[in-house]
One Martini backbone bead per residue (centre of mass of N, CA, C, O) as a GRO file, in nm:
protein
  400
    1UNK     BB    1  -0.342  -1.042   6.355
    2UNK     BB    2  -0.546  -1.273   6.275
    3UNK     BB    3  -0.883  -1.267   6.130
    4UNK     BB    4  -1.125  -1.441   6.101
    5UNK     BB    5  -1.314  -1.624   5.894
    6UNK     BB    6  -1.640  -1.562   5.775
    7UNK     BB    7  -1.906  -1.787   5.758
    8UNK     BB    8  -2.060  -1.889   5.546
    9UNK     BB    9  -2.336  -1.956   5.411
   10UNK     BB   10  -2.558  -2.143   5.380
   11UNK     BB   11  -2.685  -2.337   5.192
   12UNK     BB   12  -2.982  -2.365   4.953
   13UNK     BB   13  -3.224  -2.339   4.764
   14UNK     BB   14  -3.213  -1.996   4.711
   15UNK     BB   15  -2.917  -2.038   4.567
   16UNK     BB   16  -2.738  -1.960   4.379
   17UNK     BB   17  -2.645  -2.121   4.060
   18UNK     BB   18  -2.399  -2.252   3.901
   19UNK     BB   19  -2.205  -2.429   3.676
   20UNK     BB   20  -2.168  -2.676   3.855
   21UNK     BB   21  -2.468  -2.728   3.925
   22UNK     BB   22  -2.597  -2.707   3.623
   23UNK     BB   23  -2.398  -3.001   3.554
   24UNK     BB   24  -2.516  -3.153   3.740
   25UNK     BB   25  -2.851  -3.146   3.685
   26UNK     BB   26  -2.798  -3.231   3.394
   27UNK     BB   27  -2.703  -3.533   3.479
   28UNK     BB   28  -2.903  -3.589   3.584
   29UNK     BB   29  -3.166  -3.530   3.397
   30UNK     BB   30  -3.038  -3.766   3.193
   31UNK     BB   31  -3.034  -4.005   3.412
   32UNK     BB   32  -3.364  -4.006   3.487
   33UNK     BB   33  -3.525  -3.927   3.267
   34UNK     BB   34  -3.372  -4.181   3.068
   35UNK     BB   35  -3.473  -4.379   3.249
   36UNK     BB   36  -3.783  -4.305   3.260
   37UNK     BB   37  -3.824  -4.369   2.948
   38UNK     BB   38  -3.765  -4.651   2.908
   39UNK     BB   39  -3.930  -4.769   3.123
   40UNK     BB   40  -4.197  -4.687   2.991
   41UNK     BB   41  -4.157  -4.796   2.710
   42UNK     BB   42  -4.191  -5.079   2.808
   43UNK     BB   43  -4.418  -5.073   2.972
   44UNK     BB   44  -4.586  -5.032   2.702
   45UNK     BB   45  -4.484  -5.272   2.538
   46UNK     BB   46  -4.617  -5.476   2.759
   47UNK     BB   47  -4.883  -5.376   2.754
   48UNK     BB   48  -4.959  -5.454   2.465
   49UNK     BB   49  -4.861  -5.755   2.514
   50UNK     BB   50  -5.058  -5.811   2.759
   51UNK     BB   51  -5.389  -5.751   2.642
   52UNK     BB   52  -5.470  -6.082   2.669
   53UNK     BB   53  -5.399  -6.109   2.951
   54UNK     BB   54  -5.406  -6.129   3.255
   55UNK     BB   55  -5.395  -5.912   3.489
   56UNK     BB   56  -5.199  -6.056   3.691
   57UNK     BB   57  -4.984  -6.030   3.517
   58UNK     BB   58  -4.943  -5.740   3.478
   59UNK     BB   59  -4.896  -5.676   3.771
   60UNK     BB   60  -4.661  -5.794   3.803
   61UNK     BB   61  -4.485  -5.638   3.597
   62UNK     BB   62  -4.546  -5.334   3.731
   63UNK     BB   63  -4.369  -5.486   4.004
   64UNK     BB   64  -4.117  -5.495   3.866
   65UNK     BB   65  -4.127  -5.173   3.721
   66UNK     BB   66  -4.058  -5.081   4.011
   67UNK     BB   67  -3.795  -5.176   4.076
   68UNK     BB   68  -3.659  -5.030   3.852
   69UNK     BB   69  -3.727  -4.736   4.011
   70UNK     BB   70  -3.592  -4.787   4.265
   71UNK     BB   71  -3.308  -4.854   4.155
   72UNK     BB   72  -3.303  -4.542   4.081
   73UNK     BB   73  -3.321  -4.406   4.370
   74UNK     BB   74  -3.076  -4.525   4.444
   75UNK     BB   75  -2.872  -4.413   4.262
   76UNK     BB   76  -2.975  -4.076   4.267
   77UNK     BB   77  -2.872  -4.100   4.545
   78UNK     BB   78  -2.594  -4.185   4.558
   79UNK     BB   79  -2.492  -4.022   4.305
   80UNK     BB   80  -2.585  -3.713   4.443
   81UNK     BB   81  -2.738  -3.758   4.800
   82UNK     BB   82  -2.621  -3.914   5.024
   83UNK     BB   83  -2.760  -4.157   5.280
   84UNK     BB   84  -2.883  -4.191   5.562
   85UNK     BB   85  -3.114  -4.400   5.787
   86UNK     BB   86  -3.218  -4.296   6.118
   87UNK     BB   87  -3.355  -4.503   6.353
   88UNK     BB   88  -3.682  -4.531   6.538
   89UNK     BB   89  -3.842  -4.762   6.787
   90UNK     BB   90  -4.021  -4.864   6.941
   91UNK     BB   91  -4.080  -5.212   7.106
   92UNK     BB   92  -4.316  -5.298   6.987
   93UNK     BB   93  -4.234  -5.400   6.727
   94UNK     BB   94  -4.112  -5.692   6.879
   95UNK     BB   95  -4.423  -5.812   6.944
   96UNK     BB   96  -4.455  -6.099   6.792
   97UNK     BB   97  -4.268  -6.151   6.541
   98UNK     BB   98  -3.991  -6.346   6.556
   99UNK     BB   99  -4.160  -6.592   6.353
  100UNK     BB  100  -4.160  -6.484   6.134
  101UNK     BB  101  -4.150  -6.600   5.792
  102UNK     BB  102  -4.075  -6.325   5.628
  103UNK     BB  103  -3.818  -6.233   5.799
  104UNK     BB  104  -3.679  -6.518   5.718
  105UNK     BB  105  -3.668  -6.518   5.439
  106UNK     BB  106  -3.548  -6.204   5.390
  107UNK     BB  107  -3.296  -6.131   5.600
  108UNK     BB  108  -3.322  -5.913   5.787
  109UNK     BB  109  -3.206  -5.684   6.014
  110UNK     BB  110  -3.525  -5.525   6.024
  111UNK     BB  111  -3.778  -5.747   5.981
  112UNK     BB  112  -3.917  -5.747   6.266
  113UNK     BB  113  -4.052  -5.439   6.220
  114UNK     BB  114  -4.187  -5.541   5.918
  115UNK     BB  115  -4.332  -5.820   5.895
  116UNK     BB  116  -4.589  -5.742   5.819
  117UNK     BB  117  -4.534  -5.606   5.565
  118UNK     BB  118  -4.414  -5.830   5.440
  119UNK     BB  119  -4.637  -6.035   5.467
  120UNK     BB  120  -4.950  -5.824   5.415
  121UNK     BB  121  -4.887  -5.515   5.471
  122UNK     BB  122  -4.964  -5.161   5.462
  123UNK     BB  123  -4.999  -4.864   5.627
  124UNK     BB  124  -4.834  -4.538   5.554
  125UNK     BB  125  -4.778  -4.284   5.780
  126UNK     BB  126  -4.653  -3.921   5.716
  127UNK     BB  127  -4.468  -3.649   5.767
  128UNK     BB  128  -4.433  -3.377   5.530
  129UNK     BB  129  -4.150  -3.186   5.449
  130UNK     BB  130  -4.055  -3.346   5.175
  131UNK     BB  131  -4.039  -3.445   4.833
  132UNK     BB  132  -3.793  -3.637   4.965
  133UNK     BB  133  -4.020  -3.867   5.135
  134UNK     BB  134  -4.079  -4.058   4.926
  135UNK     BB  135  -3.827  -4.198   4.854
  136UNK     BB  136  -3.742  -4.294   5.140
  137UNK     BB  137  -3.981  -4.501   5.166
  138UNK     BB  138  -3.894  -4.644   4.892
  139UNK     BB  139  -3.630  -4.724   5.021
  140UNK     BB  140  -3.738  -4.851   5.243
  141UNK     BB  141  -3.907  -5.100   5.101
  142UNK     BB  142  -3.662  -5.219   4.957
  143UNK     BB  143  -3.486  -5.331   5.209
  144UNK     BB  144  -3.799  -5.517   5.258
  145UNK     BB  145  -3.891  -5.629   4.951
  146UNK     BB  146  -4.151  -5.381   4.867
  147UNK     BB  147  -4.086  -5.202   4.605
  148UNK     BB  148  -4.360  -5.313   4.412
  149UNK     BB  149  -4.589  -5.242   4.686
  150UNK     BB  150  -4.618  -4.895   4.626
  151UNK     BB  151  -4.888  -4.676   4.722
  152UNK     BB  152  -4.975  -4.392   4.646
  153UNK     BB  153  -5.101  -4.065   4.681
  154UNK     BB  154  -5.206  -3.841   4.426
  155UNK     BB  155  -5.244  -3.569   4.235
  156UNK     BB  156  -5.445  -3.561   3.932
  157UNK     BB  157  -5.208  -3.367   3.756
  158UNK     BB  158  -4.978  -3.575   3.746
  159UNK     BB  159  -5.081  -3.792   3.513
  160UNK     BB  160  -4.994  -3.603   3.260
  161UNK     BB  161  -4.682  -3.645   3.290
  162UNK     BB  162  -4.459  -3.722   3.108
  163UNK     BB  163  -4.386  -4.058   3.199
  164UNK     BB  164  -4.448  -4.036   3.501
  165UNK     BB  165  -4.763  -4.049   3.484
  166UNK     BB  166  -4.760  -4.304   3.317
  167UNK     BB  167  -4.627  -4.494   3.549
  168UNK     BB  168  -4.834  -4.392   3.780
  169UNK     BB  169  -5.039  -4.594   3.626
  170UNK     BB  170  -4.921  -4.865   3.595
  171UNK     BB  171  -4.879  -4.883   3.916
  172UNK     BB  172  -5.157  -4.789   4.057
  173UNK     BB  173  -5.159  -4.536   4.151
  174UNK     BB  174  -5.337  -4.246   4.348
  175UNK     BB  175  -5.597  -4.015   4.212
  176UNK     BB  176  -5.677  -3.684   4.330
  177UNK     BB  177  -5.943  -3.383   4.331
  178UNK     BB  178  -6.061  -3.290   4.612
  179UNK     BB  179  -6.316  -3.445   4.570
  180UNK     BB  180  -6.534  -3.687   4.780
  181UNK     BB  181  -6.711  -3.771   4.546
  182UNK     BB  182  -6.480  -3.871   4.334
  183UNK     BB  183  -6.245  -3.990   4.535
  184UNK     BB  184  -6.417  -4.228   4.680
  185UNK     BB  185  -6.460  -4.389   4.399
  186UNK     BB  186  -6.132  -4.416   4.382
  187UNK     BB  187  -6.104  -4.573   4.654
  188UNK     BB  188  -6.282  -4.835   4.646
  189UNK     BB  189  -6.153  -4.918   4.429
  190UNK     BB  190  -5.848  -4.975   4.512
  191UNK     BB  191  -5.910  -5.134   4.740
  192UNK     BB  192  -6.029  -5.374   4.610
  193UNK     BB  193  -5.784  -5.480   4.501
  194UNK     BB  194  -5.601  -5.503   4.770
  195UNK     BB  195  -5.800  -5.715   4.888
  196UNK     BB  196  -5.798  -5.950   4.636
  197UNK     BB  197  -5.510  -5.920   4.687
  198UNK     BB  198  -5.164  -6.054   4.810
  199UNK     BB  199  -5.044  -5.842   4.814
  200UNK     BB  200  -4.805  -5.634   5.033
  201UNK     BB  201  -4.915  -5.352   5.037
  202UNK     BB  202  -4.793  -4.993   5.012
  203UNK     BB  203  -4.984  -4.733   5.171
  204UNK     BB  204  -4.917  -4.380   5.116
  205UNK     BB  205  -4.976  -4.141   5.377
  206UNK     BB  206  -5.003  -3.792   5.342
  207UNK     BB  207  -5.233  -3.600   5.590
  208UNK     BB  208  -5.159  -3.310   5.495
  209UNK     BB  209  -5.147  -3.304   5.181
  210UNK     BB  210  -4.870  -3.105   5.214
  211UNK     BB  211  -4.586  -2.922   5.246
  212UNK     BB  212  -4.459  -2.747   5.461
  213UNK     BB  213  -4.544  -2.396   5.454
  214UNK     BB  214  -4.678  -2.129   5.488
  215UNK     BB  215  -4.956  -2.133   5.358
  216UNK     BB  216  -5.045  -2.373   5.536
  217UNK     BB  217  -4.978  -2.290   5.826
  218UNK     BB  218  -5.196  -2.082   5.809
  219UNK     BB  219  -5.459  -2.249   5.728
  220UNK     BB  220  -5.414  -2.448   5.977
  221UNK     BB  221  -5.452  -2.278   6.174
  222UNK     BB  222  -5.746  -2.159   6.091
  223UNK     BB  223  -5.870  -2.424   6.167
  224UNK     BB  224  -5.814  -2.486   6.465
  225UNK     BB  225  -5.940  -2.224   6.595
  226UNK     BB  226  -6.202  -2.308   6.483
  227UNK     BB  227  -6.213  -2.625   6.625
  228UNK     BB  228  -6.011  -2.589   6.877
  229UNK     BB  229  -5.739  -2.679   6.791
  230UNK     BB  230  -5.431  -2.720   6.830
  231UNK     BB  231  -5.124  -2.561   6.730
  232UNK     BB  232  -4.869  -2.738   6.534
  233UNK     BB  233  -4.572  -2.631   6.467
  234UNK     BB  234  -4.421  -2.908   6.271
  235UNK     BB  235  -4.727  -2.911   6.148
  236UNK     BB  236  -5.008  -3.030   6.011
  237UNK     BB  237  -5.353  -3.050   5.975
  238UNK     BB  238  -5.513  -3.335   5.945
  239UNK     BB  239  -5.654  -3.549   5.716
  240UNK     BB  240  -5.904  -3.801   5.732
  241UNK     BB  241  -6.091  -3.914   5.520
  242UNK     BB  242  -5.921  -4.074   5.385
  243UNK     BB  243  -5.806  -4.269   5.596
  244UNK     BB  244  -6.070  -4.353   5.712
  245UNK     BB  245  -6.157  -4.570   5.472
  246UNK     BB  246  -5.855  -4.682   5.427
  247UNK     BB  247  -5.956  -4.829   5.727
  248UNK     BB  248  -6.226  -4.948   5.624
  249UNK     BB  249  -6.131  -5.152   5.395
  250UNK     BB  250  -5.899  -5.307   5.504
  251UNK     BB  251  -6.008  -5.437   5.783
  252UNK     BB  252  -5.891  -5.765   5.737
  253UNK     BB  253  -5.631  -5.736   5.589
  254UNK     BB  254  -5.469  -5.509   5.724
  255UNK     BB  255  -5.312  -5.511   6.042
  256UNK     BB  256  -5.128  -5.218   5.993
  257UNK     BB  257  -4.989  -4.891   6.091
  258UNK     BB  258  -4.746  -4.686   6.009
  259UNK     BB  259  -4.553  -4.445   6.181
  260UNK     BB  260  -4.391  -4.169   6.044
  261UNK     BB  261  -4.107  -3.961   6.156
  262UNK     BB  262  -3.975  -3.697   5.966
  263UNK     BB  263  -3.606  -3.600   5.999
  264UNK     BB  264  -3.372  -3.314   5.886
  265UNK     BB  265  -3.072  -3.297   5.895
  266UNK     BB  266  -2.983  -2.935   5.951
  267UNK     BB  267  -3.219  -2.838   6.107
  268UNK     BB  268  -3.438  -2.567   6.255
  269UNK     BB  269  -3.634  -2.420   6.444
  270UNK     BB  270  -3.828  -2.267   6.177
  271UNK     BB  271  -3.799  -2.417   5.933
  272UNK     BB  272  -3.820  -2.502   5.578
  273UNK     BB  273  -3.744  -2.778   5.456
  274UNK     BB  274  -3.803  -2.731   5.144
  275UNK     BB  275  -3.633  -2.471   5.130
  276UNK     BB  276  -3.346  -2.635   5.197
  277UNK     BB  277  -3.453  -2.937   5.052
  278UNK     BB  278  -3.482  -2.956   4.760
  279UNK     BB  279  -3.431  -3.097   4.479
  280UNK     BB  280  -3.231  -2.916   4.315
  281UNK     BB  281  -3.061  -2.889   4.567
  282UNK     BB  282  -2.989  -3.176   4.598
  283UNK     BB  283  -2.921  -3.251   4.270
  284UNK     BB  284  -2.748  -2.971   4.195
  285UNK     BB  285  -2.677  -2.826   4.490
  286UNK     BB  286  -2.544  -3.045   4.715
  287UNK     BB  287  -2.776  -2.995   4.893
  288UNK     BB  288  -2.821  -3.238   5.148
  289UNK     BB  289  -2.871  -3.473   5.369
  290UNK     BB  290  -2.666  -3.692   5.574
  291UNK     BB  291  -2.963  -3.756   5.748
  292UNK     BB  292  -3.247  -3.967   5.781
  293UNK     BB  293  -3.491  -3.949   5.993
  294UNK     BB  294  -3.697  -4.232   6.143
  295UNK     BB  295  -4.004  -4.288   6.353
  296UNK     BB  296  -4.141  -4.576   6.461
  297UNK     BB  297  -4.481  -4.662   6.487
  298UNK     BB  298  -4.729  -4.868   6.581
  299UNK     BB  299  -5.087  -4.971   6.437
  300UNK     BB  300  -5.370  -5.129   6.522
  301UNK     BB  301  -5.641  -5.156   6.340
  302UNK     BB  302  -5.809  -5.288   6.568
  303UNK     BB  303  -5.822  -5.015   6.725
  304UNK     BB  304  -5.918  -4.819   6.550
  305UNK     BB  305  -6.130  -4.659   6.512
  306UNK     BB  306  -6.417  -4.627   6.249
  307UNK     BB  307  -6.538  -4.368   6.331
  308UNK     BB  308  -6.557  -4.015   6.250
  309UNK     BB  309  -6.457  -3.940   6.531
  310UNK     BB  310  -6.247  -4.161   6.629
  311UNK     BB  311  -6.051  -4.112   6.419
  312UNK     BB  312  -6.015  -3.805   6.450
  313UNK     BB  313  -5.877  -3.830   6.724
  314UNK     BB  314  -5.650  -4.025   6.660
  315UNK     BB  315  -5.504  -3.850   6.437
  316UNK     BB  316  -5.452  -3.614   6.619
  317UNK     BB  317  -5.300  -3.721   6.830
  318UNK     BB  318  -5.094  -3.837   6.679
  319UNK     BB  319  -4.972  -3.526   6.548
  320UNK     BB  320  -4.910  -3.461   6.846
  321UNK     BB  321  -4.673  -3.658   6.895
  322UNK     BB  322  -4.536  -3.599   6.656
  323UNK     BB  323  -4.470  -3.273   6.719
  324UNK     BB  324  -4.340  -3.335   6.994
  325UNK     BB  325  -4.088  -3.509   6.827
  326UNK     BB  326  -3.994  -3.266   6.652
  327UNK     BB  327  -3.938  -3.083   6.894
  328UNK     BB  328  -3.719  -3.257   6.982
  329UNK     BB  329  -3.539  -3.262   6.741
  330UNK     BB  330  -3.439  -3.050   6.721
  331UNK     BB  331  -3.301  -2.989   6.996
  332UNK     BB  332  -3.125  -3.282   6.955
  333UNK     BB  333  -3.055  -3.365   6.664
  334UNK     BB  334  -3.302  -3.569   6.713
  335UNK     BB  335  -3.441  -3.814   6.882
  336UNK     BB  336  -3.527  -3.978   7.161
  337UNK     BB  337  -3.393  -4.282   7.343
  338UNK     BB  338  -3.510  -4.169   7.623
  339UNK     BB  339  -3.648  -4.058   7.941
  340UNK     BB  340  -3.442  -3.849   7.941
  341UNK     BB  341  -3.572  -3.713   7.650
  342UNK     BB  342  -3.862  -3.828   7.682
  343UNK     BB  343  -4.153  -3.887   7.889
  344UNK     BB  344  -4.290  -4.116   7.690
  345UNK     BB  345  -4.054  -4.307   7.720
  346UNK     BB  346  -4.014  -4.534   7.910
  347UNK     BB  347  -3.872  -4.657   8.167
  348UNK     BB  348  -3.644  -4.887   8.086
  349UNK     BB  349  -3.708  -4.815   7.752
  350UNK     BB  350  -3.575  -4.780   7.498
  351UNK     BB  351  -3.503  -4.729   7.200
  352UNK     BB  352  -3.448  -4.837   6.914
  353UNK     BB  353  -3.191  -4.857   6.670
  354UNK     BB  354  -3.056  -4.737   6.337
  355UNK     BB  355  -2.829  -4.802   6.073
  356UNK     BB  356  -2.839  -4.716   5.730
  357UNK     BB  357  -2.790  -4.666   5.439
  358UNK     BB  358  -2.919  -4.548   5.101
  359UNK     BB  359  -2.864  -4.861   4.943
  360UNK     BB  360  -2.669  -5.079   4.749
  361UNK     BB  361  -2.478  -5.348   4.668
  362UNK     BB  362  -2.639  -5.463   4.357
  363UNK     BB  363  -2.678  -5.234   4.169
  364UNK     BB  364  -2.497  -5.271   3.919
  365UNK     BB  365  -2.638  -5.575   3.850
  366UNK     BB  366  -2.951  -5.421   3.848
  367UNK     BB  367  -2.860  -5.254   3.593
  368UNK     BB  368  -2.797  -5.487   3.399
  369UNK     BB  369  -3.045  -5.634   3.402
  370UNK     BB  370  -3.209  -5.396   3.325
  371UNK     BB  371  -3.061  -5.352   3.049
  372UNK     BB  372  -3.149  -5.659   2.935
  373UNK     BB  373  -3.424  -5.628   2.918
  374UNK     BB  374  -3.510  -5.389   2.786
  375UNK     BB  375  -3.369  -5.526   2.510
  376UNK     BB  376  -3.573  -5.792   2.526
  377UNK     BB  377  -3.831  -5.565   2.437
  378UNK     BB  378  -3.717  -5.310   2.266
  379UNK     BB  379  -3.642  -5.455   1.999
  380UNK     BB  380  -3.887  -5.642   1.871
  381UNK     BB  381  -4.044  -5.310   1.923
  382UNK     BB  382  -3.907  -5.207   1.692
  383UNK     BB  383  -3.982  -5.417   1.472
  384UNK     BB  384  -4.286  -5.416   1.491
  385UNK     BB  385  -4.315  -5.111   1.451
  386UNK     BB  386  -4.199  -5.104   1.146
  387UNK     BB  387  -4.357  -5.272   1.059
  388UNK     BB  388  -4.671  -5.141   1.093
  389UNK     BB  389  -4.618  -4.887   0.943
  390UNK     BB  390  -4.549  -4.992   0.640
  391UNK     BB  391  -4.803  -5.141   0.629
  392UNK     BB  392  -4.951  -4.871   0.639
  393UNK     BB  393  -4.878  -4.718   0.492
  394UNK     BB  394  -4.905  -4.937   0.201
  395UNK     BB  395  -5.261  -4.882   0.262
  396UNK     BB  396  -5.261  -4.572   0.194
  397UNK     BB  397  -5.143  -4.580  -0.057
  398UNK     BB  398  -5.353  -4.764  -0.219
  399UNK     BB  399  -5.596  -4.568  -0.174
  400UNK     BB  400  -5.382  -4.293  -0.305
   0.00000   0.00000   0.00000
């Protein structure tokens, strides 16, 4: 009788890496990083020719220059971790939003559910699983023509990394030093930019501040403690202060916010996202999920209070519901679709449902078009900038 063979162990982030995952690693970061350092270069040599130009010249470009780089987060996932999107979100996302104009133009199949916010802007909060949460949210603003649009927020130490700290200054995204005092007037500038343009910015905000780990898990309980609030199980306790500012600043400009609740299949309760799925096992070592559930949840800005207890209630509350979803989703291995399965749901409205690709049709079309780009940039600024060397060289020598 033939003993069944046991099966391996699954692989994680911590799994010692072969030989071909070493080749695979290294094949994506010179695909990525040779692609982003184009980019970088092409962004500065056009940021140097359009300094006599209206700020709004440049600001158009470098929400070009966001679109080449979403380009490329579609390439090395389709060709790296290819994932699909499994959506899901409450029933209001479609009332009265029918007649968007933004949606009839964009010809979304999605796109009643963020009509305003291709039309408008929004908010989007969402909790933080892992450093893959940010590529799939500019992923899904990509499929909504929004990805040239996307301001995140992130810590101060980010912006000095070569390369993409340099992109990601240029694209206007928004570095914190997490004191208060120099962050505020960090905020005010941000928002008063995204107030006075017509551009239909997605900010970006994750208020747990960092993905979930023991250490933060550790830190979030004791402070629910000290303030008497519910220990969340899958998620931390959010920080208020950021996000009621910039909803607060904005208010009267983008009319809603977007609430994701991200879940990644093939996870159980108790695990640690961050550990299972990081960046190196997903892009080195084959491990990475074949599904992102993403929850869909729409709050209008003119409802959230405005003051500092009751915008903290809200967030809070947001955050208890956030928990109890991720709840149901270990559970379920995935989120719930309808009152049969979580409580909270209306009885006789299921929730909506979608599934699509994290991918583009077009995407070699748009790598075409970019390195034609590319090269109508950086051609140029090559020779100019060897006339300007020569030129300088030549006055060096003259004096020497």
């Amino acid at each position: 009788m033939t003993m069944p063979q046991p099966t391996p162990p699954r692989r994680t982030n911590s799994s010692p890496m072969t030989l071909m995952d070493g080749l695979r690693l290294l094949a994506f970061s010179v695909f990525f990083v040779g692609h982003s350092t184009v980019m970088n270069m092409s962004q500065l040599s056009v940021s140097l020719l359009l300094l006599p130009f209206s700020p709004q010249v440049k600001r158009k470009f470098h929400q070009h220059a966001q679109h080449w780089f979403a380009n490329l987060l579609i390439a090395v996932t389709y060709l790296w971790a290819p994932t699909k999107l499994i959506l899901t979100g409450d029933r209001e996302l479609l009332a009265n939003e029918s007649s968007s104009s933004a949606a009839t133009a964009n010809g979304r199949t999605n796109g009643s559910w963020f009509a305003p916010a291709v039309e408008h802007g929004c908010i989007v909060i969402s909790n933080h699983q892992t450093y893959f949460d940010w590529i799939i949210i500019w992923i899904l603003a990509y499929l909504e023509q929004c990805d040239g649009f996307v301001k995140i927020i992130l810590k101060a130490d980010l912006k000095h990394i070569p390369v993409f700290g340099w992109g990601m200054r240029l694209f206007d995204f928004i570095f914190l030093k997490r004191k208060w005092a120099d962050d505020q007037q960090t905020f005010t500038k941000h928002m008063q930019r995204i107030v006075e343009h017509e551009d239909p910015s997605w900010l970006l905000i994750f208020p747990e501040g960092t993905v979930v780990c023991n250490k933060r898990v550790a830190i979030s309980n004791k402070y629910a403690d000290k303030m008497g609030y519910k220990r969340p199980e899958h998620t931390l306790l959010p920080r208020v202060n950021g996000t009621r500012f910039c909803l607060s600043q904005l208010r009267g400009r983008i009319p809603y916010v977007y609430d994701l609740t991200m879940g990644y299949e093939g996870l159980k309760k108790g695990d640690i996202p961050e550990d299972e799925y990081g960046l190196v096992s997903m892009y080195g070592k084959c491990v990475y999920p074949r599904a992102v559930h993403i929850h869909v949840k729409r709050y209008a800005v003119a409802d959230i209070p405005d003051d500092e207890e009751g915008c903290s209630k809200w967030m809070h509350q947001v955050f208890l519901e956030k928990d109890a979803r991720m709840a149901r989703f270990y559970e379920l291995g995935r989120f719930p679709h309808d009152h049969s399965e979580d409580e909270a749901i209306p009885e006789g409205e299921p929730v909506l449902q979608m599934t699509q690709d994290a991918q583009s049709d077009v995407i070699l079309a748009e790598f075409v078009l970019m390195w034609v780009q590319f090269l109508a940039i950086l051609t140029p600024a090559w020779y100019v900038s060897r006339y300007v060397l020569s030129q300088v060289t030549s006055f060096t020598s003259a004096l020497f």
